[in-house]
Residue frames as qw, qx, qy, qz and C-alpha x, y, z in Angstrom:
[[0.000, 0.885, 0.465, 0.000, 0.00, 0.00, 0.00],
 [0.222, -0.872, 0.089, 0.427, 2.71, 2.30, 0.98],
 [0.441, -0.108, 0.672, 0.585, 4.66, 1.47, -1.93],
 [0.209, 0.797, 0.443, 0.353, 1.41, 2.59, -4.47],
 [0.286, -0.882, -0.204, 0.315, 1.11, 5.74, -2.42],
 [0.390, -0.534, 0.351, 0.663, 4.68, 6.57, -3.66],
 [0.286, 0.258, 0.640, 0.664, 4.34, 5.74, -7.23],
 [0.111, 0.848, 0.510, 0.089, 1.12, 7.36, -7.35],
 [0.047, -0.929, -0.100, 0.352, 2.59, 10.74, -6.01],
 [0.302, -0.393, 0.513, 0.700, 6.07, 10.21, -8.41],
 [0.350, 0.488, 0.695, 0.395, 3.42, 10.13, -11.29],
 [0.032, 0.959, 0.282, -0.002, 1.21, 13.16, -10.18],
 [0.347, -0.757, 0.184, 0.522, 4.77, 15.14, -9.71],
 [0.480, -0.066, 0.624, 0.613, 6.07, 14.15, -12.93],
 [0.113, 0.685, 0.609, 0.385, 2.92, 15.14, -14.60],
 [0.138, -0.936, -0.306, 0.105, 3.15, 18.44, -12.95],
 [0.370, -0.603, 0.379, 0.597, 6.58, 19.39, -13.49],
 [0.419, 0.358, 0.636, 0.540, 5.89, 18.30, -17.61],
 [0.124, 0.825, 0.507, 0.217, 2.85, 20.57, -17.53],
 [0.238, -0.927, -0.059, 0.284, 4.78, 23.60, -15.92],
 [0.252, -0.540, 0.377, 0.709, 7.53, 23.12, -18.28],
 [0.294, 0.504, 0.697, 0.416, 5.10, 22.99, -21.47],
 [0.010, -0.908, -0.380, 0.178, 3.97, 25.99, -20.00],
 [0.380, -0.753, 0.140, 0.519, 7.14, 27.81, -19.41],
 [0.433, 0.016, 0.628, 0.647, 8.35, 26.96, -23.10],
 [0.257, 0.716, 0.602, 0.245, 4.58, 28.09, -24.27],
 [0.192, -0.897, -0.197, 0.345, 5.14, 31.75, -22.33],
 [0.253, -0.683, 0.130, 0.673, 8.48, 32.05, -23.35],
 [0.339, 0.471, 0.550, 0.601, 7.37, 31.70, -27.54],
 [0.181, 0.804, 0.405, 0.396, 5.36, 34.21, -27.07],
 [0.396, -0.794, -0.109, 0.448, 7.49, 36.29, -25.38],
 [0.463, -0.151, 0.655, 0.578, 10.32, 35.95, -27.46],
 [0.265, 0.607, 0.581, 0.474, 7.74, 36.31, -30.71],
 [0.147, -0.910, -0.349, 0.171, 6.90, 39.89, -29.27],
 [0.482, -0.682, 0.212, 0.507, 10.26, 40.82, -28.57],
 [0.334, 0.003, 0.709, 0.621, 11.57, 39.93, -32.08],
 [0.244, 0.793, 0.419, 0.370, 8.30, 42.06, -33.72],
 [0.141, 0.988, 0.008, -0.064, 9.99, 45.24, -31.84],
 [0.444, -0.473, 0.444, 0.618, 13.36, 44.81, -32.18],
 [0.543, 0.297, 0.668, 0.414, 12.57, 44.38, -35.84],
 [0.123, 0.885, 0.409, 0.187, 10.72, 47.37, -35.82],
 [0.216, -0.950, 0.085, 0.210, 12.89, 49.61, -34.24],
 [0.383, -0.138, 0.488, 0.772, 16.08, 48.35, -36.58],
 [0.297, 0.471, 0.593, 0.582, 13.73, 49.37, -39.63],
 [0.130, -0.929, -0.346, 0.023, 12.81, 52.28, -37.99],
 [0.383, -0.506, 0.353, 0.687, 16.94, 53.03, -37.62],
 [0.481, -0.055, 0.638, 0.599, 17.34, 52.41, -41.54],
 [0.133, 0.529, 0.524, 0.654, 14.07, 54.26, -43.18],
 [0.214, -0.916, -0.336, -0.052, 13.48, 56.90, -40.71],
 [0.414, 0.642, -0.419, 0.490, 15.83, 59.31, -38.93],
 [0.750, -0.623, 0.159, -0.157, 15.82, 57.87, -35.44],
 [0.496, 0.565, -0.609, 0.255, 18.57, 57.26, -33.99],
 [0.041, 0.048, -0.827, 0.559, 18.19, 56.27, -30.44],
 [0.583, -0.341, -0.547, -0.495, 14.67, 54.50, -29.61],
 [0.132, -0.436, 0.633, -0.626, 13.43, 55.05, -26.22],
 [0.400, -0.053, 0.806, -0.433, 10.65, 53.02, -26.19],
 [0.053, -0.027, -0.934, -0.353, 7.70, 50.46, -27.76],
 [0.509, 0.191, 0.597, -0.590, 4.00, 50.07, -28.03],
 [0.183, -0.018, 0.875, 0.448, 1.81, 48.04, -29.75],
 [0.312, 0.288, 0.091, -0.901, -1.21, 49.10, -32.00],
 [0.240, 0.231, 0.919, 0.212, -3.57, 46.69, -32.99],
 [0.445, 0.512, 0.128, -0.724, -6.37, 48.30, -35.54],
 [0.792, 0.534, -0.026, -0.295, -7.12, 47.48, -39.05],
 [0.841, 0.370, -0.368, 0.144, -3.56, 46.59, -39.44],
 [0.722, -0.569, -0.033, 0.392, -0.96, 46.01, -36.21],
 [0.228, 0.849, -0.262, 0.399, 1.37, 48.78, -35.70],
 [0.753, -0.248, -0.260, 0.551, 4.93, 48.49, -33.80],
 [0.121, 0.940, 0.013, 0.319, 4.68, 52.24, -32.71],
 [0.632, -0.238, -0.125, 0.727, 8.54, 53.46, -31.44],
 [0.236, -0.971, -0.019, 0.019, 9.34, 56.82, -29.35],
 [0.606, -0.102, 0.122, 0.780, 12.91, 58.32, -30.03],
 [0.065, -0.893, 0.090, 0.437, 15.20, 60.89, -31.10],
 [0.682, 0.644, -0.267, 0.222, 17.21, 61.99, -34.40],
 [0.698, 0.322, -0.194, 0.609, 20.63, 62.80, -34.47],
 [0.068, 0.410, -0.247, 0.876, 19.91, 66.30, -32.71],
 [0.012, 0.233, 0.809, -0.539, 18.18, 64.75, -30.01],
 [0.480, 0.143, -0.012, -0.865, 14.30, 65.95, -31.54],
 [0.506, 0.019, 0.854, -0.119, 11.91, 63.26, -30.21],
 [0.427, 0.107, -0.548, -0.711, 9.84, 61.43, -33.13],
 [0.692, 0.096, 0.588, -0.408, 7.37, 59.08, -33.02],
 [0.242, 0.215, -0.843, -0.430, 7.69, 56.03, -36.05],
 [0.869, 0.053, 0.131, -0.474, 4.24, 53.98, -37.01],
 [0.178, -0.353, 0.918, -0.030, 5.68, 50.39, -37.88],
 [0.838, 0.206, 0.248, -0.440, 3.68, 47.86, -39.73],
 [0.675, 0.053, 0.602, 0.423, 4.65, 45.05, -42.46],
 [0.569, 0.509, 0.484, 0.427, 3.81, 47.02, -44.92],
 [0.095, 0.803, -0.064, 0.585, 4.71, 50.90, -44.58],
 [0.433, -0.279, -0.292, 0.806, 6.81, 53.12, -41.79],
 [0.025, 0.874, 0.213, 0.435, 5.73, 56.56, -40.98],
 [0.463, -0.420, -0.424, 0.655, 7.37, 58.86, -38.86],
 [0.231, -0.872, -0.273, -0.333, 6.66, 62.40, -37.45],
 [0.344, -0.146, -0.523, 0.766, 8.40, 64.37, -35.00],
 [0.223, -0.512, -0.775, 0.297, 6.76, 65.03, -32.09],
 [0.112, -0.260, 0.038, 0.958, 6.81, 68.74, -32.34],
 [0.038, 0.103, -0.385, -0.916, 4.89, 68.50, -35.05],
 [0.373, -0.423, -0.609, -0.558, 1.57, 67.32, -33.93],
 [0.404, -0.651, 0.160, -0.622, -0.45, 67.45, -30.84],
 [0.058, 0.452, -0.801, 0.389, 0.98, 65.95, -27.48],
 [0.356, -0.324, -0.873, -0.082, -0.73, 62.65, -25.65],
 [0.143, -0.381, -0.622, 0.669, -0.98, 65.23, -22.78],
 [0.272, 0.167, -0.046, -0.947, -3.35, 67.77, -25.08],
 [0.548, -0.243, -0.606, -0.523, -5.76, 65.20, -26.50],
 [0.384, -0.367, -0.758, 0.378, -5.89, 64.22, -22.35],
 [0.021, -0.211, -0.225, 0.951, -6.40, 67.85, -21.36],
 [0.221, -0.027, -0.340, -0.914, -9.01, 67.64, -24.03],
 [0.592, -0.222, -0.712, -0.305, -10.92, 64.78, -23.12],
 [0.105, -0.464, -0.454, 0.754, -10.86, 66.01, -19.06],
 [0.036, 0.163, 0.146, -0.975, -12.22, 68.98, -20.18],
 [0.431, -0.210, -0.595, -0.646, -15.30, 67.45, -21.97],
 [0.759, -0.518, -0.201, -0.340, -16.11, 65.54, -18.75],
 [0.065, -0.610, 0.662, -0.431, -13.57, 65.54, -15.36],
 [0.794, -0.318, 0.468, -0.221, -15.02, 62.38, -14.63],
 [0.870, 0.440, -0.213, -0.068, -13.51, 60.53, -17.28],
 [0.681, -0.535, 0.464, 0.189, -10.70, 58.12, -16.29],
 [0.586, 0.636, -0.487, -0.120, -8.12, 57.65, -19.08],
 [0.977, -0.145, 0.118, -0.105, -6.65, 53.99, -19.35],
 [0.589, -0.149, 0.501, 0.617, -4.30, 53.78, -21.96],
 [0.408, 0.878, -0.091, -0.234, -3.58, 56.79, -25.05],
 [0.569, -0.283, 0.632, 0.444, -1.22, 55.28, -27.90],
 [0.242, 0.421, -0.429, -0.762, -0.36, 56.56, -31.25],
 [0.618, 0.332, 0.712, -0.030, -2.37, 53.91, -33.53],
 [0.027, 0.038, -0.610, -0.791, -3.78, 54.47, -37.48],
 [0.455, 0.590, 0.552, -0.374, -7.35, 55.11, -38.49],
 [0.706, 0.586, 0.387, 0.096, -7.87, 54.62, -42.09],
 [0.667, 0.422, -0.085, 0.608, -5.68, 56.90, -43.94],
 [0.024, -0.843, 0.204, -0.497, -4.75, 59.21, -40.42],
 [0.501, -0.024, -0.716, 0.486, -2.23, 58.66, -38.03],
 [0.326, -0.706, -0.183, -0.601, -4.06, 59.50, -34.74],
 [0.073, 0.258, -0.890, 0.370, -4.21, 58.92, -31.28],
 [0.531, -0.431, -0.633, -0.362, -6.21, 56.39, -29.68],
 [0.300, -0.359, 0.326, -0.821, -7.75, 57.04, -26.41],
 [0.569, -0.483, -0.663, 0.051, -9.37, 53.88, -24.13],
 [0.070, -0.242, 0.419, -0.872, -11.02, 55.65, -21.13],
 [0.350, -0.502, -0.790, -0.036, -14.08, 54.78, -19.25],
 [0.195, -0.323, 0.162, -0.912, -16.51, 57.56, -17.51],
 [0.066, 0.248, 0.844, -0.471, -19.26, 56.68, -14.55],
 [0.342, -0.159, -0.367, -0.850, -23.04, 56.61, -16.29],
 [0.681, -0.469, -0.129, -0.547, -25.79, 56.31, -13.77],
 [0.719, -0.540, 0.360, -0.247, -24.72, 53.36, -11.41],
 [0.854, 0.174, 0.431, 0.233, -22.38, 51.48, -14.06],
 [0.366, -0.502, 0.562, 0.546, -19.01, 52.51, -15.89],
 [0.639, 0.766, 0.046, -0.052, -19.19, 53.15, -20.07],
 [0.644, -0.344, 0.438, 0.525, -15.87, 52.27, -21.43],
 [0.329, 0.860, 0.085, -0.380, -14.73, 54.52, -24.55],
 [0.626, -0.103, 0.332, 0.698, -12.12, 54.30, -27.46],
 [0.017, 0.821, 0.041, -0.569, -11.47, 57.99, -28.88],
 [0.712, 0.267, 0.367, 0.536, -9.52, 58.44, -32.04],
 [0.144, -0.901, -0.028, 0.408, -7.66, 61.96, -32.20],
 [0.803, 0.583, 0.031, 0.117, -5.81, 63.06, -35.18],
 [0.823, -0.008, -0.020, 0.567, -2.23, 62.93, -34.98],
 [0.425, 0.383, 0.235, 0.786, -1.61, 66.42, -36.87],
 [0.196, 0.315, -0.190, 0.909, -4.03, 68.18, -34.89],
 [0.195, 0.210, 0.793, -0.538, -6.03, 66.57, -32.12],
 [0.649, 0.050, -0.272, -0.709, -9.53, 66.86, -34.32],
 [0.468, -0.071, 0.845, -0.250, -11.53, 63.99, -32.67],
 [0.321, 0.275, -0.481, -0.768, -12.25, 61.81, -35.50],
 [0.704, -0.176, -0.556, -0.405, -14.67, 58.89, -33.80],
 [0.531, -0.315, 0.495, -0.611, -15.90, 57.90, -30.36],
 [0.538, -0.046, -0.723, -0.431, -16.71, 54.51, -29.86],
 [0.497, -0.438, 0.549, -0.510, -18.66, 53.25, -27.06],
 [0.239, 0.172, -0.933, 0.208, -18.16, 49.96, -25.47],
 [0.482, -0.437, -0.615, -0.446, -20.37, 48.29, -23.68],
 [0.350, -0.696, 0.272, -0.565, -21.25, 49.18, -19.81],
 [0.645, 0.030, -0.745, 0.166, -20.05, 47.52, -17.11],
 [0.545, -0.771, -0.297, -0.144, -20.82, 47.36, -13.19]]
């Protein structure tokens, strides 16, 4: 009896140590697969833009996924590069409106609004920014995605989500 008892638990251990390293391989693909979509982006952002020094990453998933990368040229003047398989765009920041003015705008429409997450992104043929925020509507939370133009904060679609408690 005491002799099952063992096997039984060297089985259930074995089987749990497989499954936790099936896992650990499964996490780190897709880590790894991430990692390798921005590094990619931000070399091709070195070679057809003028960045030189990339400070950071975000991804934009819309009609088509964007690897969107924050840097600086040569003379230290930050840009912002759009990143997809099929086209690059870049902009320096200067030259359109800041994440903190399309926030300033979207407070000022309603001070309850809670901003989530604001990331450069693409809406049909404008680069813009998107906006996820959520505002308090009667006893239950409305969740929003905004879509500001890049060039000069013109809000070019609202979508609501659906409410939540």
């Amino acid at each position: 009896m005491n002799y099952s008892k063992k096997m039984i638990a060297g089985w259930v251990l074995l089987i749990i140590t497989a499954v936790l390293v099936v896992l650990y391989i499964f996490n780190d693909s897709i880590i790894a697969s991430e990692w390798d979509d921005k590094r990619k982006a931000v070399n091709r952002a070195y070679q057809e833009s003028m960045l030189v020094t990339a400070d950071k990453t975000e991804p934009f998933v819309g009609a088509e996924p964007y690897v969107i990368v924050f840097g600086k040229d040569k003379l230290g003047k930050e840009m912002i590069v759009w990143v997809s398989e099929t086209e690059l765009h870049s902009e320096y920041a200067a030259d359109g409106v800041t994440s903190e003015a399309v926030t300033d705008k979207i407070m000022a429409n309603d001070p309850a609004n809670r901003i989530i997450r604001i990331t450069p992104g693409k809406m049909e043929d404008d680069y813009v920014w998107e906006v996820y925020y959520q505002r308090p509507q009667d006893s239950k939370t409305a969740h929003y995605y905004e879509y500001h133009r890049f060039a000069d904060g013109t809000v070019l679609d609202t979508l609501q989500l659906g409410l939540t408690e």
